[in-house]
TISESE-444547 format. One record per residue: residue in one letter; x, y, z of N, C-alpha, C in turn. Coordinates in steps of 0.02 Angstrom, whole numbers, plus 50000, padded with zeros to 5 digits. Last residue first. Layout:
! TISESE-444547
AXYZXYZXYZ...
//
This chain:
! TISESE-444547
X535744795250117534884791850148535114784550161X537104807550133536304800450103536064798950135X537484815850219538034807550229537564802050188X538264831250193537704828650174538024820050179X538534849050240538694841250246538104836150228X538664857050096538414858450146538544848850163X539044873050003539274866650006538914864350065X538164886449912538584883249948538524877249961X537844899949794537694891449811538294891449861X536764912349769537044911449782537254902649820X536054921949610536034914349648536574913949680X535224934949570536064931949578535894925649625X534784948149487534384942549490534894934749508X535274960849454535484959849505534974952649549X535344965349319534474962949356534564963249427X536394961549245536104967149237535444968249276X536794948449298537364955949265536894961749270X535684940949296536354942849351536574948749343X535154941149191534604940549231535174943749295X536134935349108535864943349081535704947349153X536224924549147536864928249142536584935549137X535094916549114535344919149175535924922849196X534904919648981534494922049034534924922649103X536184911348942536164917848920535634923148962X535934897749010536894901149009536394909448992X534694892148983534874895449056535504900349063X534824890948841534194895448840534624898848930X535894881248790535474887148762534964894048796X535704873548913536104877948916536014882548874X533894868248944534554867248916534964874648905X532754873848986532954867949048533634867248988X531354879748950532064883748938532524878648989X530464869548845530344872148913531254876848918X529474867148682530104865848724530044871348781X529114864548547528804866548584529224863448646X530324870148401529874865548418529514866948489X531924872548397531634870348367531024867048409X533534875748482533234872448470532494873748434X534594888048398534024888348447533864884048439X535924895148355535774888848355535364888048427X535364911748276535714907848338535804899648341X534224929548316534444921748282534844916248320X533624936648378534164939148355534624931448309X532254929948445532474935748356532944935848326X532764922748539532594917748467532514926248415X533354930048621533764924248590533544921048524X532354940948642532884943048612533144935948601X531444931248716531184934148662531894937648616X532084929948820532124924748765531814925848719X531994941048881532954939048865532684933648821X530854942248909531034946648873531764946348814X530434931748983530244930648935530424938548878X531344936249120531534930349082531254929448988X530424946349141531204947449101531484943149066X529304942849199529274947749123529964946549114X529604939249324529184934349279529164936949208X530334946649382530634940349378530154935849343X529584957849400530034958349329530644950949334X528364954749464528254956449394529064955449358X529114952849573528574945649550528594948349479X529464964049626530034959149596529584953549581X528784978549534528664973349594529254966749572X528454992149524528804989749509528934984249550X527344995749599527284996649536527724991149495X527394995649736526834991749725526674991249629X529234995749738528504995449753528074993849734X530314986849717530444993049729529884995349770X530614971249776530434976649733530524981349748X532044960049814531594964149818531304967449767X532704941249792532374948849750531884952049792X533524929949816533144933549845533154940849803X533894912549803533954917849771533444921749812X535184901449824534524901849867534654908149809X535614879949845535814886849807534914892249813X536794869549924535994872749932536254880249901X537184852549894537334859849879536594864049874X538064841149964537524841749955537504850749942X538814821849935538954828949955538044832549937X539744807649948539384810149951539344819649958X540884795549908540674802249893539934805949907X540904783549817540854783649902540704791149931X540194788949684540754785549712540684783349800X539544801249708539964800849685540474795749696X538024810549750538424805049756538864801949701X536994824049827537344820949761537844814349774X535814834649805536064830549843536434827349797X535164850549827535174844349764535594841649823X533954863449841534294859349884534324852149849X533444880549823533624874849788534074871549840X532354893349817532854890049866533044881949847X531814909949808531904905349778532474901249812X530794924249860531414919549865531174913149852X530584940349827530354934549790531064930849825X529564950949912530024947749894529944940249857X528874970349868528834962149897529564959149879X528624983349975529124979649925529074973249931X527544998349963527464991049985527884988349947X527055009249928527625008949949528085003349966X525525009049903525915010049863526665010149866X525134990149978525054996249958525595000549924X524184975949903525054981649898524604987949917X523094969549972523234970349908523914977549926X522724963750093523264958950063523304964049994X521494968350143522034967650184522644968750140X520474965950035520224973750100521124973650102X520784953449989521214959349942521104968949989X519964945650075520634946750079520894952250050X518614947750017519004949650105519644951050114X518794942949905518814948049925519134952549993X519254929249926519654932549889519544942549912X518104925749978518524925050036519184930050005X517194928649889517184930049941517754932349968X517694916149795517694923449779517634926749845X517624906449891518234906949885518284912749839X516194905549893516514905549948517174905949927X515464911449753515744907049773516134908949839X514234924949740514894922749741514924916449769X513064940749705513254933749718514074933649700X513214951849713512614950749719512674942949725X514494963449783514344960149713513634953549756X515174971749867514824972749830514604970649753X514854966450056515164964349990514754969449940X515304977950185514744972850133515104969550095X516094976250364516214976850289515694974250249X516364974450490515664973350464515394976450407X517414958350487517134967250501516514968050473X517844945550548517404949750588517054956250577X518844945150452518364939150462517554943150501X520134952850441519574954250413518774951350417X521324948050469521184948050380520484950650377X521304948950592521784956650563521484953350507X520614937150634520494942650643520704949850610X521644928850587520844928250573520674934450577X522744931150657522754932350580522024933950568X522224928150804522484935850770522404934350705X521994915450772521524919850798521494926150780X523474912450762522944909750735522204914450714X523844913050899524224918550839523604917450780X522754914351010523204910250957523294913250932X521914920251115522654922451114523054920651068X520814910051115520874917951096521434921951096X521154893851066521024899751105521274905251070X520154882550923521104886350959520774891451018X519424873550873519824873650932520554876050934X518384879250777519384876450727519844872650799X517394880750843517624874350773518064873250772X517744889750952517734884250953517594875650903X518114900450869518554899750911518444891150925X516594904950816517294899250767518024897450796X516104905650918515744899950863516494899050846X516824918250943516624909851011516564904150990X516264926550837517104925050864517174918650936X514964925650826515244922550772516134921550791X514374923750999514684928250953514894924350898X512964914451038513514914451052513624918750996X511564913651029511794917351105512614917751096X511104906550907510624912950908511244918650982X511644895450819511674896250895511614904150894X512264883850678511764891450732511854889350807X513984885050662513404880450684512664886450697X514634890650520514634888550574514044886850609X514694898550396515004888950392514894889150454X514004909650406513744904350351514044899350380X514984918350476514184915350520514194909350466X515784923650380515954921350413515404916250451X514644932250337514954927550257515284921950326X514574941750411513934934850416514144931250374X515794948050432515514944550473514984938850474X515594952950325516134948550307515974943650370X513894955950286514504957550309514884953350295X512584955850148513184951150199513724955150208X512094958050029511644958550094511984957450181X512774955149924512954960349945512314963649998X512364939849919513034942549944513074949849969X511144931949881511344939949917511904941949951X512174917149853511554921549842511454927849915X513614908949824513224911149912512594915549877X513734893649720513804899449715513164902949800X514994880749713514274883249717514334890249724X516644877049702516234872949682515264877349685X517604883649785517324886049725516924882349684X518134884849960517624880949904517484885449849X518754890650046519044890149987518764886649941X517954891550153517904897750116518534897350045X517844879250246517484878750191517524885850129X518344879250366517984883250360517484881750304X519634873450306519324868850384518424872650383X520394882650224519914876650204519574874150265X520374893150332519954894350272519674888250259X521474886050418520654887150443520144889250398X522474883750328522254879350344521524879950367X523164896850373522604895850312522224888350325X523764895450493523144898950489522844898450415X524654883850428524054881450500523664888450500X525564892450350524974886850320524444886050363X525984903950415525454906450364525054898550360X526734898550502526214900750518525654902850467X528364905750418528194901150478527494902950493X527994912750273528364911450323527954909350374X528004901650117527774905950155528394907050233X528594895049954528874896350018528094903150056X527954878549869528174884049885528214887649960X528934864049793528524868249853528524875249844X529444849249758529294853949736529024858949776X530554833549798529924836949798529894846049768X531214820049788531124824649734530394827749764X532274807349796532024813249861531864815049791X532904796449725532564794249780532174799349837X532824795049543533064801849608532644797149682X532664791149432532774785349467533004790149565X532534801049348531874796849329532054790849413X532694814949309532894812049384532044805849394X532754823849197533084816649213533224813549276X531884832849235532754835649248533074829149259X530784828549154530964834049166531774835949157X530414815149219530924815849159531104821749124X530134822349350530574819249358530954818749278X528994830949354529394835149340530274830749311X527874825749401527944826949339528674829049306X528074824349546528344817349489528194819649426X527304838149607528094836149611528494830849538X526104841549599526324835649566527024835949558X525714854949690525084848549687525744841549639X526964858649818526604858649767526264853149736X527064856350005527264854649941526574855649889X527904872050085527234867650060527154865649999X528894879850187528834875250124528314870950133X529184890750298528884884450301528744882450220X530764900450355530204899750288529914892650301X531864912950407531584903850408530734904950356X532994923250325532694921050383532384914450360X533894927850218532874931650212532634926950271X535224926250219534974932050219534294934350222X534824909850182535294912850191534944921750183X533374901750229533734907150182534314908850198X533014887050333533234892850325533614895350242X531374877550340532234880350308532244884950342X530234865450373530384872450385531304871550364X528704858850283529334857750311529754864650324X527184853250320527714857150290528304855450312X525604850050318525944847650296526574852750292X524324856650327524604853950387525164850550369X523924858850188524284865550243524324864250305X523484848450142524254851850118524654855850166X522334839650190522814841650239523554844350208X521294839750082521064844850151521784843850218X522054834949982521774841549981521614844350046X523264822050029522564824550036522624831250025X524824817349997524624822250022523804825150001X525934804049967525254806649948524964810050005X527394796249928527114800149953526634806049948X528524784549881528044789149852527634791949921X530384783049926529634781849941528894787049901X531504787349921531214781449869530504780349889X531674799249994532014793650021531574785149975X530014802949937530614805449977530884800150000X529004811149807529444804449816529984808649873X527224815949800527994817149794528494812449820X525774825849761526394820149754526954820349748X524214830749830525064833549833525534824249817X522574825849746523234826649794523794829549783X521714841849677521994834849684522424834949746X521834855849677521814851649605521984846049635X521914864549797521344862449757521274854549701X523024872349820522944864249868522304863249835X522404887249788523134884649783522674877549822X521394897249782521104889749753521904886749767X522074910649839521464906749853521114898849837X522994912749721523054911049797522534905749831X522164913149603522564907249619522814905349671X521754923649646521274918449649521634913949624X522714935649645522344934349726521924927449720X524194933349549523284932249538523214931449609X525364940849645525144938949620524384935649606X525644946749773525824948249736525944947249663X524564948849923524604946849854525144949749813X525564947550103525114951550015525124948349956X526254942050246526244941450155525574945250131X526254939850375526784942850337526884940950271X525354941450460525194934150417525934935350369X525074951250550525354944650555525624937650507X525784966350507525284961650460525394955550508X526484976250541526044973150597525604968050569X527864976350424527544980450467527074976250546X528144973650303527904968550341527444972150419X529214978450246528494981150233528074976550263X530374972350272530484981450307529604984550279X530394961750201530234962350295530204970250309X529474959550088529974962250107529974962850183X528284947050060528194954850074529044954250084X528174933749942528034937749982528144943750009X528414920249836528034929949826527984931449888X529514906949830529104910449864528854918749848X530044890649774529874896449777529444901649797X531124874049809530564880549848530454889249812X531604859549773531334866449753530754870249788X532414846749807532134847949835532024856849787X533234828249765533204836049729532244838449766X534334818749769534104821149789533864828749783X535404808749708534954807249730534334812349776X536324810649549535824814649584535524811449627X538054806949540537364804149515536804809349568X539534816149448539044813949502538294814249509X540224819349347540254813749364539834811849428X540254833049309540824831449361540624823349377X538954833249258539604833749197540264833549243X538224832349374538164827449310539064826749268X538284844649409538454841149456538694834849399X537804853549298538574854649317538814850149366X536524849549292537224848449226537894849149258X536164855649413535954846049386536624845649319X536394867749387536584863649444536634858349428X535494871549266536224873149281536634868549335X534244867949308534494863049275535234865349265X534074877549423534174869649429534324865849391X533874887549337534324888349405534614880049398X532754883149263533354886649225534014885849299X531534881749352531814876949286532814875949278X531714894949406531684887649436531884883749415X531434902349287531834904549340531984897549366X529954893549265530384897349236531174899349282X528484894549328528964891049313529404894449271X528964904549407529204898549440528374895149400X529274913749303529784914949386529704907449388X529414909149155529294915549198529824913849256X529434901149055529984902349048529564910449083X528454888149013528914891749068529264894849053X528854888448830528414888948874528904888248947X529254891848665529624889548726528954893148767X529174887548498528584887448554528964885448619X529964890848354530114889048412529434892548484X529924884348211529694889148250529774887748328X529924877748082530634882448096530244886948148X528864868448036528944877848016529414883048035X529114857148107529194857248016529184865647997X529214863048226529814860648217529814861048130X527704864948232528204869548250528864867048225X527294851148213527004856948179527854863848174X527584844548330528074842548270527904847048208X527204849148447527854850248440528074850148346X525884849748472526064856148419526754854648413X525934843248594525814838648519525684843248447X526194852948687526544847648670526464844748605X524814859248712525374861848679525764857748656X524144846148782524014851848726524304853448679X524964845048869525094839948853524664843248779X525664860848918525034857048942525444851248896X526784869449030526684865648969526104862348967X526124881949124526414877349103526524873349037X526704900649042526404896349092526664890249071X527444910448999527424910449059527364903549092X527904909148808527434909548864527644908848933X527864912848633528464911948719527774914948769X528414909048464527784907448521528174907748587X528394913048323528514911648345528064911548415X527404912748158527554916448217527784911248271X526534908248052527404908948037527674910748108X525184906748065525544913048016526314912548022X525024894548089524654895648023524934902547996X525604894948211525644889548159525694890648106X524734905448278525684906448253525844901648224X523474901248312523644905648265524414906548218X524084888748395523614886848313523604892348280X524254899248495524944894648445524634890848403X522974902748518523504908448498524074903748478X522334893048570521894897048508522734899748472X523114891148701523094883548644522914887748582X522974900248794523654900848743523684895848687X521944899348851521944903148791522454903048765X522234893048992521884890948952521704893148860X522994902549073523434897049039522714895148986X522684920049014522574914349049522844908449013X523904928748918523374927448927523194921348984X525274929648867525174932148923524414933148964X526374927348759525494926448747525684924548839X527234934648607527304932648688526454932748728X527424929648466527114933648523527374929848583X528414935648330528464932048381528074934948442X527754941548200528734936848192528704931848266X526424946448116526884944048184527534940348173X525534948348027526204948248017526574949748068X524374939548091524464940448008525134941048003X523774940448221524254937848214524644939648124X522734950048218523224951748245523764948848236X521784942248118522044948148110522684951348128X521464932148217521794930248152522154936648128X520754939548314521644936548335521574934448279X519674942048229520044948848267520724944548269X519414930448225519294933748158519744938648185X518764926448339519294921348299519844923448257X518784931248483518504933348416519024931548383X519514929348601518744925148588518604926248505X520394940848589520604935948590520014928648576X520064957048577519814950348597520044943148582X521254968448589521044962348574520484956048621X521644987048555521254979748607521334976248560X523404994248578522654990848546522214988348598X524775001848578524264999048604523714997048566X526585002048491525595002748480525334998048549X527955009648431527745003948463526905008148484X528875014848325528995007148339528304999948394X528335029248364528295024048311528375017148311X528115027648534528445032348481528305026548417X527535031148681527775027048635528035029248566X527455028948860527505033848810527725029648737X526295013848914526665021548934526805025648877X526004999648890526305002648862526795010448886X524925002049013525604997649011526105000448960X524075010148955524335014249022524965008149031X523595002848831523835009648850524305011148875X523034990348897523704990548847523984999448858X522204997248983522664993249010523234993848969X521195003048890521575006048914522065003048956X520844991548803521064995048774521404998748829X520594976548858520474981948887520934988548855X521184964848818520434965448793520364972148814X522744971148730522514968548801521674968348769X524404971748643523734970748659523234968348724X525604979848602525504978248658524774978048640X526974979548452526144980648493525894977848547X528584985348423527994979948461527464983748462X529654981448302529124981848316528704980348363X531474981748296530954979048335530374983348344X532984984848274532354986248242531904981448251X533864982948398533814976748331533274978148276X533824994848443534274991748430534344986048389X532554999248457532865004948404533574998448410X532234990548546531744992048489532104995348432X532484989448677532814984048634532614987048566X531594996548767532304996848796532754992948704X530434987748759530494997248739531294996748710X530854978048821530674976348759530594984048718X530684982048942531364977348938531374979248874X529504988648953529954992848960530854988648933X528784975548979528634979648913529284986148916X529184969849081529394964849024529254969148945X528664974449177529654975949173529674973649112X527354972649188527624977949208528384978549181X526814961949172527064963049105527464971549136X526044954649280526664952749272527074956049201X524934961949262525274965749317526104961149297X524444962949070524354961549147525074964949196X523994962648937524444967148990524484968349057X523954953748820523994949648894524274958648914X525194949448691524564949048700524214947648771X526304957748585526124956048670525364952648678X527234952948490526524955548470526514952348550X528274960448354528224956648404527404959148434X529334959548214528454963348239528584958148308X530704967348141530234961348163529744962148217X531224972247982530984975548036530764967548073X532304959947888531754964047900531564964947976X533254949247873533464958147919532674960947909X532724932147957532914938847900533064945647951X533314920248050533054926848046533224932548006X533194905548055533464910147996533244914048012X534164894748199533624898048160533724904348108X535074882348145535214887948151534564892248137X534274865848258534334872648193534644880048191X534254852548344534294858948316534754861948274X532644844848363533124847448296533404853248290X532254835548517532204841748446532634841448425X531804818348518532314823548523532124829548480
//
């Protein structure tokens, strides 16, 4: 169990220290502008790329600094950290382990995006003896997700009713009014190479109706299940790589349904599906003279020779679809065929393929994505049964202000304000899944974000 503590936050000025200025920091540095003269708040925004921090940052005034940081240079992030109060570490998941051994050793608090590793975890009892609080997820998904659902799960719970069933979908995709003639009706709106490697790490696991259930790497994206949104239309759900981690999570150690997913719309999986079928999501070797290669001959590589037939016949007839498949079209509108170079000298088939894609898939400047989020608990009570589907939908504005960026920056902005401003904060290396942390984010996240969950009742007779 953590320990919790009234945390002590003196009145001195308090330094906060960004580290990371990436595309998800868009809302989260202006949130944190916005707060500075009100609680007297120091920030510095650091990036390895001096002008990134910059041009994120924007206009600044005393309270607040760009820099670089290398983060690799032991000596440099010892530096940076020295008299920090609390970073927010926005770096690849792999670098955030260097940076909370830094905040150990200087007193600093710790708030991150990404997952919990088992890493981080065993910093718990460090953190807890130094009065420091290391909250992780706490973006969109993970984060947002967490927080939605564990509101639900308490509030079903604290009415006396047992959980058998818990289903999570979140989705980045385009706004329908920017959807335009794209078939594939999605853009990056996030890392393009996490897209690209997504169904990689292993099998898909997940429990339905008490049963465990194991999903192969080469068949995720034949795998789905289709909803409806209230207000954002039908969506195909694809389950995420480890659903059962999540179980002593939201205490649903004995749950007989528990899967995890995220949302595309109808068609995106069976035409991705042909990447992996293709082989262009391999990141395992590297293609030599890349920038000797159309997208067209990057395409030629996985298919059979045959000197008389078109690279569009060849692969019409690997994947066996006809020339009219919607299928076909995507292939085609992403780019497969043009006779585009590459301009880099080598690559992995799933750099490549990243490329090709970002020709298509990268925002343009008017471009509004969406973020929907879609929760489905089940519940039992006695003879009682019932079932409550709660859905969220965010547009952006544009390719600047994007609802991926400020549903992943805000959350860690509102909890960056919970643990400064002091409070009875739990203590220690912890996920935002208790009322402390979901009552005040998500209240903020509503009132002022227009970030609003809407739940309804729905017939439900168990399994």
């Amino acid at each position: 169990m953590l320990i919790l503590k009234q945390l002590q936050i003196d009145q001195m000025t308090k330094k906060i220290l960004l580290i990371g200025a990436g595309l998800s920091t868009q809302s989260l540095v202006p949130y944190l502008k916005s707060k500075l003269h009100e609680y007297d708040w120091h920030l510095s925004v650091l990036d390895r790329d001096f002008a990134t921090a910059e041009r994120r940052l924007g206009t600044s005034d005393e309270r607040c600094r760009a820099d670089s940081l290398d983060i690799t240079d032991s000596t440099a992030l010892d530096a940076a950290l020295e008299d920090a109060h609390l970073v927010i570490s926005m770096v690849p998941a792999h670098m955030h382990l260097n940076i909370a051994k830094g905040c150990l050793k200087h007193k600093a608090h710790l708030v991150t995006a990404s997952y919990l590793t088992p890493e981080m975890r065993s910093l718990d009892a460090e953190a807890r003896a130094n009065g420091l609080v290391f909250l992780n997820e706490c973006g969109l998904d993970p984060g947002i997700d967490h927080m939605s659902a564990a509101k639900l799960l308490d509030g079903i719970r604290g009415d006396g009713g047992e959980i058998v069933l818990f289903e999570s979908f979140t989705g980045g995709l385009l706004s329908p009014d920017s959807e335009g003639d794209n078939p594939w009706r999605y853009k990056f709106t996030w890392n393009p190479r996490n897209v690209v490697l997504a169904g990689q790490g292993g099998a898909v696991k997940f429990i339905q109706e008490g049963k465990y259930k194991y999903i192969p790497p080469h068949m995720i994206f034949r795998r789905t299940e289709f909803m409806n949104v209230e207000g954002y239309g039908r969506f195909e759900g694809l389950a995420n790589r480890d659903s059962l981690k999540y179980r002593s999570t939201y205490g649903l150690e004995d749950v007989a349904t528990l899967y995890r997913g995220t949302l595309r719309r109808p068609g995106f999986a069976r035409a991705w599906d042909s990447f992996v079928k293709l082989g262009m999501t391999d990141d395992s070797y590297t293609i030599k003279n890349t920038d000797a290669l159309s997208f067209r001959d990057y395409t030629n590589l996985f298919l059979a020779y045959n000197p008389h037939d078109s690279v569009e016949l060849k692969l019409k007839y690997y994947l066996g679809i006809p020339q009219d498949s919607e299928i076909f079209t995507k292939l085609r509108w992403a780019g497969l065929f043009s006779d585009q170079r590459f301009p880099f000298s080598s690559g992995t088939p799933a750099e490549c393929l990243e490329y090709v894609l970002k020709q298509v898939w990268t925002l343009d400047a008017d471009d509004r994505d969406l973020i929907v989020m879609f929760h489905k608990i089940g519940w039992r009570k006695g003879n009682q049964w019932g079932m409550i589907e709660s859905s969220m939908g965010v547009e952006g504005k544009n390719a600047r202000q994007t609802a991926m960026a400020s549903t992943v920056g805000l959350p860690l902005g509102i909890a960056t304000k919970l643990i400064l401003t002091g409070g009875a904060i739990d203590l220690g290396v912890q996920m935002p899944i208790t009322s402390q942390w979901y009552n005040p984010i998500l209240n903020e996240l509503a009132n002022d974000f227009g970030v609003t969950f809407h739940e309804k009742e729905v017939p439900y007779t168990g399994y």
